[in-house]
C-alpha positions as CSV (number, residue, x, y, z in Angstrom):
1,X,-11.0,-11.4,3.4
2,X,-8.6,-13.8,4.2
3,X,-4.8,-13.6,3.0
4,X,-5.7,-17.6,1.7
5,X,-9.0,-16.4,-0.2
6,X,-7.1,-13.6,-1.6
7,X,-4.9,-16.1,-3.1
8,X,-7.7,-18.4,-4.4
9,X,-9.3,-14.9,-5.8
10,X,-6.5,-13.6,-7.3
11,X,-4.9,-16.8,-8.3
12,X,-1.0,-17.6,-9.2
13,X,-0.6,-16.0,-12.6
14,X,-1.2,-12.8,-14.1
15,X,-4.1,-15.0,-16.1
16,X,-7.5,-12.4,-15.7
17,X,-9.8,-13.7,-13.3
18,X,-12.3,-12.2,-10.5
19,X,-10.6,-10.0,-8.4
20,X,-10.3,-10.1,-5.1
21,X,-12.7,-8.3,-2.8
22,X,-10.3,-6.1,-0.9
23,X,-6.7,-5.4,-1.1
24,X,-4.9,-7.6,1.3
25,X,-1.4,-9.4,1.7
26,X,2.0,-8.5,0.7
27,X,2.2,-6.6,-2.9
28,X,6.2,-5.9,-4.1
29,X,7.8,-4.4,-7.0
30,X,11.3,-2.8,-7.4
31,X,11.5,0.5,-5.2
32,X,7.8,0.4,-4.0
33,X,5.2,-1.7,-1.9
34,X,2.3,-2.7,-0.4
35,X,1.3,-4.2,3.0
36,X,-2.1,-4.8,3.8
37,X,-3.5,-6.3,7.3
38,X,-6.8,-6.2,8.8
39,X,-6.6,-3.0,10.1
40,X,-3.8,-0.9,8.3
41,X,-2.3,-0.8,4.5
42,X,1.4,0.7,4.4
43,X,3.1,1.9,1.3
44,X,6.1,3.0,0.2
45,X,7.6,4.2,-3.4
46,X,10.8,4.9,-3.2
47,X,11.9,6.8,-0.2
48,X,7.7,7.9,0.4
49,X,5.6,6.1,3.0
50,X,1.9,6.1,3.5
51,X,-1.1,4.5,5.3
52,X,-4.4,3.7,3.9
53,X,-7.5,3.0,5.6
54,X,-8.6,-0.5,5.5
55,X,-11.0,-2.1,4.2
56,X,-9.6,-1.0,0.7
57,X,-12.2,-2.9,-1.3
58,X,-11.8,-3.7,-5.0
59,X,-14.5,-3.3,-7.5
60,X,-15.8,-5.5,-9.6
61,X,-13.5,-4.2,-12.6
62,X,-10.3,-4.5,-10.2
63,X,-10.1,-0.8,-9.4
64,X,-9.6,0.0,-6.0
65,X,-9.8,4.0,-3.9
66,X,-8.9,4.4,-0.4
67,X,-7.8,7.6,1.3
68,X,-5.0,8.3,4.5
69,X,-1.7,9.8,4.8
70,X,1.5,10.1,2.7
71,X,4.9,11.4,3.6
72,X,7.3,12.2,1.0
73,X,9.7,13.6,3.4
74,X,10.5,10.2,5.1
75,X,14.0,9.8,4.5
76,X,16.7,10.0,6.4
77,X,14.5,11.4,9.0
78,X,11.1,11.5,8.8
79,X,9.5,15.0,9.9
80,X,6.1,13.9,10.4
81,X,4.9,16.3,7.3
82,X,1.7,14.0,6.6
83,X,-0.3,15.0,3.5
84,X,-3.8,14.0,2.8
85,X,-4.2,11.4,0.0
86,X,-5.5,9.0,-2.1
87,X,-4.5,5.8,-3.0
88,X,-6.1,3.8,-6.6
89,X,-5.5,1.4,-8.7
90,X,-6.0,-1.8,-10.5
91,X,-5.7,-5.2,-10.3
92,X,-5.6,-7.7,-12.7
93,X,-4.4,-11.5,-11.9
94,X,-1.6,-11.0,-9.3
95,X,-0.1,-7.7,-10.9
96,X,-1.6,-4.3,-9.0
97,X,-0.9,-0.8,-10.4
98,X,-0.8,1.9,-7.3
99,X,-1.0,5.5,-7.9
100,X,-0.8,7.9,-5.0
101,X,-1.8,11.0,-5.4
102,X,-1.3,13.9,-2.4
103,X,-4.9,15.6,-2.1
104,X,-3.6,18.9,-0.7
105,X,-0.5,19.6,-3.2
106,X,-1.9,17.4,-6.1
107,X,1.2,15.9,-6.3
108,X,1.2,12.2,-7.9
109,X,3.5,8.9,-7.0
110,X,3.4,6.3,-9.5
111,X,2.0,4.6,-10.7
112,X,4.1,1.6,-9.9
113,X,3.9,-2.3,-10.4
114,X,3.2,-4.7,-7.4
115,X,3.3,-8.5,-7.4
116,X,1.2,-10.3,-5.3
117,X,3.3,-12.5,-2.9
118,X,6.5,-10.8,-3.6
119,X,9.0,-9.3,-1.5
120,X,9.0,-5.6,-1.9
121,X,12.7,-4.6,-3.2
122,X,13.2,-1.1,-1.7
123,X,17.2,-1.1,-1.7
124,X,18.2,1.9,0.6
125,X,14.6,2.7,2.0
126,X,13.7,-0.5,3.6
127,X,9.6,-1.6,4.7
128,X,9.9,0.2,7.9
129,X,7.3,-2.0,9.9
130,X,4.0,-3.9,8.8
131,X,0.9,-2.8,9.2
132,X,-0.5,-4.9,12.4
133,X,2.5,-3.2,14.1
134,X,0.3,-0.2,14.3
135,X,-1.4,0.9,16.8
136,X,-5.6,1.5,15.3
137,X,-5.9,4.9,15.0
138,X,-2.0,6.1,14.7
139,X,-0.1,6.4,11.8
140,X,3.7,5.1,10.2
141,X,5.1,8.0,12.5
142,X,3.6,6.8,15.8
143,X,7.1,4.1,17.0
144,X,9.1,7.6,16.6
145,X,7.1,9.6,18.5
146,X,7.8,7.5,21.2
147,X,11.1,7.9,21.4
């Protein structure tokens, strides 16, 4: 879907509505967020980063699944410790709640509050890149192993 018919899905208020048929654009909160392109979805809560595997399509109750990798050892240096997991939520309006949950260590992140459209606020663990940055098939870790 289109980042412009996610916005006519979705809408511009937290009003309930149809949602949209997969999880795209730019979702922000304080301390976590969401990027979603046509190929890739990056996340971060707090200091965490993950990938998701696109298309992360939304049902028709605004829930949403999708699985990839998560790295809660990210920061200061990230040491490429990639856990299986899932990512779900809802989404209702422009307001998302994310929950990620590590499939190998059950271990759970969130859930956390996104806006639609909105800046993620991350303070000292900035967006490290967006997702069309990404090479298909590589994950977050793939610029540093470059290096």
């Amino acid at each position: 879907m289109h980042l412009l018919a996610c916005l006519v899905a979705v809408g511009c208020t937290d009003a309930p509505g149809p949602p949209p048929d997969a999880v795209t654009g730019t979702w922000g909160g304080t301390d976590a967020g969401l990027i979603a392109g046509d190929t890739a979805a990056h996340v971060h809560i707090g200091c965490t980063v993950g990938d998701a595997r696109l298309p992360i399509a939304v049902n028709d109750d605004g829930t949403f699944e999708a699985t990839g990798t998560y790295d809660v050892d990210a920061f200061p240096v990230p040491r490429g410790i990639l856990h299986p997991a899932r990512f779900s939520g809802r989404i209702t309006g422009t307001t998302m709640t994310l929950t990620v949950t590590l499939l190998d260590t059950a271990r759970t992140l969130g859930p956390v509050q996104l806006t639609y459209g909105v800046t993620p606020q991350m303070g000292p663990c900035p967006i490290c890149r967006s997702p069309g940055s990404m090479p298909a098939g590589e994950g977050w870790l793939a610029p540093y192993r470059r290096r």
